[in-house]
N, C-alpha and C positions, 0 to 999 in steps of 0.2 A: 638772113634773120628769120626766125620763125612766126609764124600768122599770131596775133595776138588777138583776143578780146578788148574793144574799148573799156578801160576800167570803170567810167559812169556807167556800162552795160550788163558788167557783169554781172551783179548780183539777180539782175532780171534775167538773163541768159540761164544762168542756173537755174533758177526758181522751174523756166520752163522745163530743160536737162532734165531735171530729176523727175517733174509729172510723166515725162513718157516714157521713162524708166520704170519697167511694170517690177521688175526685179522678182522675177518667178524664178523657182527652184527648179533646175534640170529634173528629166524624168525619162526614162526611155518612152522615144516614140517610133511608129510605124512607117513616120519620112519626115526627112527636115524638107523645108520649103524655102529656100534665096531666094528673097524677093530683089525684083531685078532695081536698077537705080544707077547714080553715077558712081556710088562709092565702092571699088574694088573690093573693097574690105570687107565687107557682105558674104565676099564666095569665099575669102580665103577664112573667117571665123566658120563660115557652112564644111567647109572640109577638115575643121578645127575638131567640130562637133564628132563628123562620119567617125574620125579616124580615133578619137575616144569612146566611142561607142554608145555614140545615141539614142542613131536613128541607123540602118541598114541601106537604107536607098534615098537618094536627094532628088527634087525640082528644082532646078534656075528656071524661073518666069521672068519675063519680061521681054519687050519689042523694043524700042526706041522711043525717047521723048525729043524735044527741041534740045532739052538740057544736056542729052546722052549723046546724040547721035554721030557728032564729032569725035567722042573716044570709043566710042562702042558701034563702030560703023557695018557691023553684021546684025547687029542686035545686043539687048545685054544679058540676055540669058545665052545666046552663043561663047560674048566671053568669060562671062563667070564660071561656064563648063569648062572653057579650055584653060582660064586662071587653076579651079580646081585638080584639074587633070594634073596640070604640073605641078600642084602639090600631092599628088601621089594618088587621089582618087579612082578608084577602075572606072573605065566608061563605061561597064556594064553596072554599074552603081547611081548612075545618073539617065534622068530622063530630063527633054526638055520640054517648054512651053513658050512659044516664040509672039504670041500672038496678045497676050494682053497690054495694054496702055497705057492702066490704073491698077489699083491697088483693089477694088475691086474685081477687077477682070485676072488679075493672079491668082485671086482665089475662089471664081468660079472655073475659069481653065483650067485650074490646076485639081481641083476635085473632079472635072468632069474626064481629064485624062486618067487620071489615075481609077476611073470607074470602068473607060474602056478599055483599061489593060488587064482589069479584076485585079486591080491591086487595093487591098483591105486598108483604109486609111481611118482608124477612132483615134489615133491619138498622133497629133502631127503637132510639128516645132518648126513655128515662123521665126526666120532668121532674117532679119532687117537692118537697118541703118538704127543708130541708137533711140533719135527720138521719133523714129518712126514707129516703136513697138505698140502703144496705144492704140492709135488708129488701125494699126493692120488687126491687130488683138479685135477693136471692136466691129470691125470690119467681117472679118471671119466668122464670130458668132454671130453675126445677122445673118449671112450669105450661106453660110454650110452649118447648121446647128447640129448637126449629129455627128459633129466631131469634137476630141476635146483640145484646146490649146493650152500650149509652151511656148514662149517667147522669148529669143539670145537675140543677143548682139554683143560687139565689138564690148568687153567690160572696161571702158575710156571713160575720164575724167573729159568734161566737158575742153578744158584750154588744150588737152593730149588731141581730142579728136577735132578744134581746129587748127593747131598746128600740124597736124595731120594732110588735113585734106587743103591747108595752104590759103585756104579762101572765108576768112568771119564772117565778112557781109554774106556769104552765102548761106551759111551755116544759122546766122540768124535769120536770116529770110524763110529757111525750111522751117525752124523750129515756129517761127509763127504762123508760117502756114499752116504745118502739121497741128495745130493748138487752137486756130480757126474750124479745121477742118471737125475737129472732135465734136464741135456741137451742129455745125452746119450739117454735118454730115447724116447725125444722127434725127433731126427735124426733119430730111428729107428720106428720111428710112433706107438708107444707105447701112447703116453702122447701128451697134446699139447705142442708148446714152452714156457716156462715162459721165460722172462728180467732175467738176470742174470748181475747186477749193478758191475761195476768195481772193487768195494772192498771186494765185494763177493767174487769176484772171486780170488782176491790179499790173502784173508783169507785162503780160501781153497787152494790154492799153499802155501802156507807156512806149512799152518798144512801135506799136502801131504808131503813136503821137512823133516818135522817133525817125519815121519814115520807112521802118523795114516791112512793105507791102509786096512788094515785088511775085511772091509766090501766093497771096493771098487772094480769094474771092472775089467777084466784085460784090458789094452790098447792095 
């Protein structure tokens, strides 16, 4: 049977879905960037990209979290290169970055490698888990301002990508994290501010009242 959303949830589940859904218009850029996580599906939409002609050269960043380390037991930018690989990517197409944590540290490492290889990066395309695209989006124009961003991800229908990935509770636990983190993030000059729209915000108090904390801050 496939993973379902509870249907008291759904309408809030979406509500969030759609806010970090930045829905940018592709554009050729100078490197895609897989940021690393648990979701496969990350490197195989990053090798989506390469192979229609995006971006020339790709980043997998990422180390291992609590949440990864069991399926991605080398790191997860190790396997998202060799997911990639076997969809056809050359290894001379890819570079990697094993050492960031967070989501900030993907894209300080990942500008800072690509500075010491003298590879020219102004216009790069973060390729994320869906409702991750916000944050990393405001993420990056804090941390590297003299680049310009693109943001893809998997183009899923919020109930596609939890039956996808098998696990709702989980799926809503990121998303409110990820929806926490946009303002918290941005108060402590991590991030720039995003608009955070009234019903956003009415979603995510409910789902919180709900119980789905698990990935969120402590207050």
């Amino acid at each position: 049977m496939n993973a379902v959303l509870p249907p008291e949830l759904r309408d809030d589940v979406r509500t969030l879905w759609d806010y970090h859904d930045l829905g940018h218009e592709l554009r050729r850029c100078d490197v895609g960037v897989g940021l690393g996580g648990h979701d496969l599906g990350v490197a195989t939409h990053t090798a989506e990209l390469f192979h229609a002609g995006w971006f020339p050269r790709i980043v997998f960043t990422g180390a291992n979290a609590p949440t990864t380390v069991e399926r991605f037991p080398r790191g997860e930018a190790v396997h998202f290169r060799a997911h990639a690989l076997e969809l056809g990517v050359p290894d001379s197409a890819v570079l990697l970055e094993t050492r960031a944590t967070n989501t900030g540290e993907n894209i300080t490492n990942t500008r800072d490698l690509l500075a010491a290889q003298g590879i020219s990066a102004r216009e790069v395309m973060l390729v994320s888990r869906p409702y991750q695209q916000r944050r990393a989006y405001a993420t990056a124009k804090k941390l590297w301002p003299e680049a310009e961003f693109v943001c893809s991800a998997r183009p899923l229908p919020v109930d596609e990508y939890v039956a996808d990935i098998g696990d709702p509770d989980r799926v809503i636990n990121m998303l409110v994290g990820d929806t926490q983190r946009i303002t918290r993030y941005a108060e402590l000059g991590f991030a720039t501010p995003q608009e955070v729209p009234t019903e956003v915000r009415a979603a995510y108090d409910r789902l919180v009242a709900a119980g789905y904390t698990s990935r969120a801050l402590p207050e």
